[in-house]
DSSP file (Angstrom, degrees, kcal/mol; ACC not computed):
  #  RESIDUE AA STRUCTURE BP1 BP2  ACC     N-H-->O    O-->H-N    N-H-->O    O-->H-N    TCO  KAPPA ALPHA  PHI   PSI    X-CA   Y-CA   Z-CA
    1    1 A X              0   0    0      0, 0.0     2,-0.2     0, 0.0    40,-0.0   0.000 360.0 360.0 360.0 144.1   11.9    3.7   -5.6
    2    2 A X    >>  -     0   0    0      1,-0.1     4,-2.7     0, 0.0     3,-1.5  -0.622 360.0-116.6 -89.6 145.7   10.3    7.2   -5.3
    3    3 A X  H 3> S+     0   0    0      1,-0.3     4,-0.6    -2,-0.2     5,-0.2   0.770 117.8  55.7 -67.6 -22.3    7.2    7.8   -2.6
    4    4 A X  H 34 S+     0   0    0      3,-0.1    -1,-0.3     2,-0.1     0, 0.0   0.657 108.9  41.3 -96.3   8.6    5.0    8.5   -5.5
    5    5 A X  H X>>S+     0   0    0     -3,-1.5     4,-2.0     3,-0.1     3,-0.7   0.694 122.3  43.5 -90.5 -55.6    5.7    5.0   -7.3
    6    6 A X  H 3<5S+     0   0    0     -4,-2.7    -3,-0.1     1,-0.2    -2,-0.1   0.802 107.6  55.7 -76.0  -2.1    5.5    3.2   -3.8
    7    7 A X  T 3X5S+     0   0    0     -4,-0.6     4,-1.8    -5,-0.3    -1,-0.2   0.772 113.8  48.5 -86.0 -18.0    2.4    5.4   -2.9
    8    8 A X  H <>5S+     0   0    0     -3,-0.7     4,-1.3     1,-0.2     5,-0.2   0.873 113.3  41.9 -80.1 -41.9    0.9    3.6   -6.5
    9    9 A X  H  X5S+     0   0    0     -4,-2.0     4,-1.5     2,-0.2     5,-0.2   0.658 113.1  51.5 -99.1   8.9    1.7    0.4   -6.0
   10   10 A X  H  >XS+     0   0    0     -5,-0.5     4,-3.0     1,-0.2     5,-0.7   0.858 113.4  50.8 -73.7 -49.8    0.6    0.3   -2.1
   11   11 A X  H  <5S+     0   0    0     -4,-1.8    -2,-0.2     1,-0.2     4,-0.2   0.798 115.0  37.7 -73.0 -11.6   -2.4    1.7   -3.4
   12   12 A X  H >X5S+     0   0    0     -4,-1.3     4,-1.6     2,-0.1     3,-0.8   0.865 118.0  50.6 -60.2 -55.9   -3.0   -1.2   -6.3
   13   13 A X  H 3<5S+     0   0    0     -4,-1.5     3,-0.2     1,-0.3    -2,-0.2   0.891 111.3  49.2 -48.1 -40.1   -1.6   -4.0   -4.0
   14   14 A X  T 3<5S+     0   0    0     -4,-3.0    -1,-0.3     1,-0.3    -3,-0.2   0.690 114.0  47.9 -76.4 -24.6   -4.3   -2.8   -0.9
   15   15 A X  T <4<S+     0   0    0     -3,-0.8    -1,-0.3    -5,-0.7    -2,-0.2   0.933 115.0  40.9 -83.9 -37.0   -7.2   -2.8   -3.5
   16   16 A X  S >< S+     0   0    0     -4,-1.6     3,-1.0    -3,-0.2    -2,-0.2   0.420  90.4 126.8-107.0  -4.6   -6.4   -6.2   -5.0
   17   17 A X  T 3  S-     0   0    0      1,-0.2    13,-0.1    -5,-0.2    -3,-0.1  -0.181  79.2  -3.3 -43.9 109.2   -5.7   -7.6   -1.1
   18   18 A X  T 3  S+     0   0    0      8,-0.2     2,-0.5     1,-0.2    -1,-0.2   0.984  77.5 175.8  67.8  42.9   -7.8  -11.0   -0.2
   19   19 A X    <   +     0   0    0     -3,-1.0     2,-0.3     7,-0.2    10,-0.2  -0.874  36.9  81.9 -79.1 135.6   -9.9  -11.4   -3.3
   20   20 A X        -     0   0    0     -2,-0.5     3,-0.0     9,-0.1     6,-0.0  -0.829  69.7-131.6 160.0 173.8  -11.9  -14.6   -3.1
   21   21 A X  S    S+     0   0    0     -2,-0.3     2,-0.2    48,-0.1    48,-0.1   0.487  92.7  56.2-122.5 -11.3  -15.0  -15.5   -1.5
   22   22 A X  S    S-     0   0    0      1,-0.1     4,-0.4    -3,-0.1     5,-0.0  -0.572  87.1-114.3-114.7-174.2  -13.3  -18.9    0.2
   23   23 A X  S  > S+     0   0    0      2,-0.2     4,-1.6    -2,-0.2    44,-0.1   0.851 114.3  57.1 -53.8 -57.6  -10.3  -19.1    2.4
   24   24 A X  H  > S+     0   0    0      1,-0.2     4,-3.1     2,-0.2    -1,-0.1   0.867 110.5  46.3 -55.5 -56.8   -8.3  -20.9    0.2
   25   25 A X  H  > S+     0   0    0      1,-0.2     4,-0.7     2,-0.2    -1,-0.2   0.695 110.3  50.0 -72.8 -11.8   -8.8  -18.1   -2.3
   26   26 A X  H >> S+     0   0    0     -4,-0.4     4,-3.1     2,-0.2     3,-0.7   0.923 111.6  53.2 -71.9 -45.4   -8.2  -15.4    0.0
   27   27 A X  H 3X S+     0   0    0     -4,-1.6     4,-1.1    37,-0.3    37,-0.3   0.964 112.4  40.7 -56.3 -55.9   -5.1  -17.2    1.1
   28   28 A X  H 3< S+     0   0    0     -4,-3.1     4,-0.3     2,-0.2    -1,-0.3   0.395 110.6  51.5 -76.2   4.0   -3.7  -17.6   -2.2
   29   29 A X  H << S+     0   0    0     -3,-0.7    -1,-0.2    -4,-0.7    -2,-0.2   0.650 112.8  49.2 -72.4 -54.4   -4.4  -14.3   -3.8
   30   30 A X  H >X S+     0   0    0     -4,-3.1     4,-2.4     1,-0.2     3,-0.7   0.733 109.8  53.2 -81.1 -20.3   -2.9  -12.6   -0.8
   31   31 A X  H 3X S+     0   0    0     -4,-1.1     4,-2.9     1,-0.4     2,-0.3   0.843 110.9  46.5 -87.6 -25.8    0.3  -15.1   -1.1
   32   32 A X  H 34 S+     0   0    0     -4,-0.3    -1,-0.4     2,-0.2    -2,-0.1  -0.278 119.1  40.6 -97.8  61.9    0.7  -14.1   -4.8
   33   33 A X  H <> S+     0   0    0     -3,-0.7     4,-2.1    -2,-0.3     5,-0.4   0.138 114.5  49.1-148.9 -78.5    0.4  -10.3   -4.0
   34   34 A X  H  X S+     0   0    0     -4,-2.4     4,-3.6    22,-0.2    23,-0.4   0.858 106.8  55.5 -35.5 -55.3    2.3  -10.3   -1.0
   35   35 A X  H  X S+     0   0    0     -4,-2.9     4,-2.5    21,-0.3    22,-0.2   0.909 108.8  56.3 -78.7 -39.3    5.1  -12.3   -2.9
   36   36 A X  H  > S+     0   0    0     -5,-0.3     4,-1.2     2,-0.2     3,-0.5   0.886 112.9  35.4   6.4 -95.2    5.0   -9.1   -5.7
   37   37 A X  H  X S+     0   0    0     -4,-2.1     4,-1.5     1,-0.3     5,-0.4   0.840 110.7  63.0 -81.9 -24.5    5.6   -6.6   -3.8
   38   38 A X  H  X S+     0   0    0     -4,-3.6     4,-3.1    -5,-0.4    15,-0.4   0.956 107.2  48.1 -22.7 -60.7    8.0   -8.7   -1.7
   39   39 A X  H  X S+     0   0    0     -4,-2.5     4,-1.6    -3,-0.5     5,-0.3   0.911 114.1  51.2 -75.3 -47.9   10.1   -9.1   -4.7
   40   40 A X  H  < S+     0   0    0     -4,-1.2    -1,-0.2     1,-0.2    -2,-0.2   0.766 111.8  42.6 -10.6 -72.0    9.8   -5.1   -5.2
   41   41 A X  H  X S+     0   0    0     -4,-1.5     4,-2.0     2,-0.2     3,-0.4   0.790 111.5  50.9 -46.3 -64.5   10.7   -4.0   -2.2
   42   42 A X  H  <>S+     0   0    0     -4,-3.1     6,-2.8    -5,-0.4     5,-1.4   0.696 110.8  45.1 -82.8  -1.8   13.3   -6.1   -1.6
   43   43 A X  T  <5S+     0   0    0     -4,-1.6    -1,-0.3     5,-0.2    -2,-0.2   0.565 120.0  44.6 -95.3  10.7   15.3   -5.5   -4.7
   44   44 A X  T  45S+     0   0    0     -3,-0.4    -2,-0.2    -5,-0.3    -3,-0.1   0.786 118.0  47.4 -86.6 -29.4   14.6   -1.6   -4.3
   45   45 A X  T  <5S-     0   0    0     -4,-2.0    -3,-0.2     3,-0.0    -2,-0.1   0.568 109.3-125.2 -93.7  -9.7   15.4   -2.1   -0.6
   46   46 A X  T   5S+     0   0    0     -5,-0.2    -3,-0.1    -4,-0.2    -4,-0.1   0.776  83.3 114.0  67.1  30.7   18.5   -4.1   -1.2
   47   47 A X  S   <S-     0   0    0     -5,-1.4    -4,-0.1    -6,-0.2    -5,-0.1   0.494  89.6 -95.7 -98.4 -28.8   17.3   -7.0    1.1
   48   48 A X     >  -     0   0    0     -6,-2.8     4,-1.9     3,-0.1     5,-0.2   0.359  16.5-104.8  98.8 149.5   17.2   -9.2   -2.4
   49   49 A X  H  > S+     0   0    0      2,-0.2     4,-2.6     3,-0.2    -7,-0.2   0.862 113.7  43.9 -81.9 -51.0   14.7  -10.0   -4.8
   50   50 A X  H >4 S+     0   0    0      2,-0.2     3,-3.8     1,-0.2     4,-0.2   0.873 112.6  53.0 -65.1 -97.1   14.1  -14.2   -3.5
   51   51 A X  H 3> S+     0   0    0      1,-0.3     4,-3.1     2,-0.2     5,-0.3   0.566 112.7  40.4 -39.3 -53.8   14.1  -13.4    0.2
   52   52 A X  H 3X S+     0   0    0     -4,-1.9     4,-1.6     2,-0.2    -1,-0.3   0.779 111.2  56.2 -83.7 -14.0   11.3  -10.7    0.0
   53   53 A X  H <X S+     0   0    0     -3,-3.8     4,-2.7    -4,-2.6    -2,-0.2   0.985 108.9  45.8 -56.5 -48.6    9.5  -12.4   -2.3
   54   54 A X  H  > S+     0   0    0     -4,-0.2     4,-1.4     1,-0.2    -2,-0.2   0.782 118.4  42.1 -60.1 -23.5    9.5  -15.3    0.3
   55   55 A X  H  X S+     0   0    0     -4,-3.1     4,-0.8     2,-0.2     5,-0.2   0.868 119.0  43.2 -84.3 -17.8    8.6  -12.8    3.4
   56   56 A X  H  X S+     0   0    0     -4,-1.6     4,-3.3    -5,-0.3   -21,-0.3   0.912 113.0  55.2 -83.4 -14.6    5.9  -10.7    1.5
   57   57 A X  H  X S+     0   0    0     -4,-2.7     4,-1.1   -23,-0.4    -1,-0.2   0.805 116.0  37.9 -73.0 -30.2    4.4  -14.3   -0.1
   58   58 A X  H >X S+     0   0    0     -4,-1.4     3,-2.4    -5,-0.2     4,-1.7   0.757 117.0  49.0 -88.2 -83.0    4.0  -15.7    3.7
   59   59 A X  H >X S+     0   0    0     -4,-0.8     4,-1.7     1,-0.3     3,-0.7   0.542 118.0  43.7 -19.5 -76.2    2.7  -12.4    5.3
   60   60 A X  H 3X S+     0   0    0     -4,-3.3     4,-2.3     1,-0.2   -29,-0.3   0.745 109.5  52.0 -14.8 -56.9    0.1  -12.1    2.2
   61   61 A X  H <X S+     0   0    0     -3,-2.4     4,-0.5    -4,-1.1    -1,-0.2   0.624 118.3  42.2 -81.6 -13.8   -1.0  -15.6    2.2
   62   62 A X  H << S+     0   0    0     -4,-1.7    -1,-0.2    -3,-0.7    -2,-0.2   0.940 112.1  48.5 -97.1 -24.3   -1.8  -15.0    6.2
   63   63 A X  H  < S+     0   0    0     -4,-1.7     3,-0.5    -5,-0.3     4,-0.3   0.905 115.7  44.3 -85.9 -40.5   -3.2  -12.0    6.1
   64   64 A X  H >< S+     0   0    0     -4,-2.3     3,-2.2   -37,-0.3     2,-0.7   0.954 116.9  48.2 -70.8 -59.0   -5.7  -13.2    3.0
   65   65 A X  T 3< S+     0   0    0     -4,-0.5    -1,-0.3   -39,-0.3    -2,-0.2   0.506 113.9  47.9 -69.4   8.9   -6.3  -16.5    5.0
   66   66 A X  T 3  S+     0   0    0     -2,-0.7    -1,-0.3    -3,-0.5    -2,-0.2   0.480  98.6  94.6-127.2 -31.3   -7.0  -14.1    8.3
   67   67 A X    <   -     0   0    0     -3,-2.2     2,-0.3    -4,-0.3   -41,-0.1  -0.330  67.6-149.6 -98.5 175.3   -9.2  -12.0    6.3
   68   68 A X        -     0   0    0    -42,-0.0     2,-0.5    -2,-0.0    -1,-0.1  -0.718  24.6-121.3-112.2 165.0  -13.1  -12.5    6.1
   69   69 A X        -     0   0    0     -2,-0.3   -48,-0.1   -48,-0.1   -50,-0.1  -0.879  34.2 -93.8-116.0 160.0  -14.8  -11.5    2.8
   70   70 A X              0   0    0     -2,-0.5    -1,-0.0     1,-0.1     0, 0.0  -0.126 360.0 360.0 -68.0 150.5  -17.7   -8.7    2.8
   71   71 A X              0   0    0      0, 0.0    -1,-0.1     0, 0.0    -2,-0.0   0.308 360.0 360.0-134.8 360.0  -21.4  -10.1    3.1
C-alpha cells in the first residue's frame, strides 16, 4: 500500500472514529472501523486479513467506548 493511499484512508477512518452520542454507539462504530482497517492493513502488511481484522475490531471498539462525545 502506498503512503498516499494509507495517508487517505487514515484520514477517512480518523474522521468517522467514535460516532454516536451513547457508549454503546461509540463502541460499536469504533469496533466496525477498527475491524476495516484491521483487515487492510493486515492483508497489505502480510499479518493476514482475519487476525487484523480481529486486533483493529478490539482496539476500535475500546478506543470508541473510551471516547466521550463533544457537548
Amino acid at each position: 500500500m502506498s503512503a498516499l493511499k494509507f495517508m487517505a484512508l487514515a484520514a477517512i477512518l480518523f474522521g468517522a472514529t467514535a460516532c454516536g452520542d451513547t457508549w454503546g454507539q461509540r463502541a460499536v462504530t469504533g469496533g466496525a472501523i477498527g475491524a476495516g482497517s484491521g483487515a487492510v492493513i493486515g492483508s497489505a502488511t502480510g499479518v493476514g486479513v482475519l487476525p487484523g481484522a480481529l486486533i483493529g475490531g478490539a482496539v476500535g471498539a475500546g478506543v470508541g467506548a473510551a471516547t466521550t462525545p463533544e457537548r
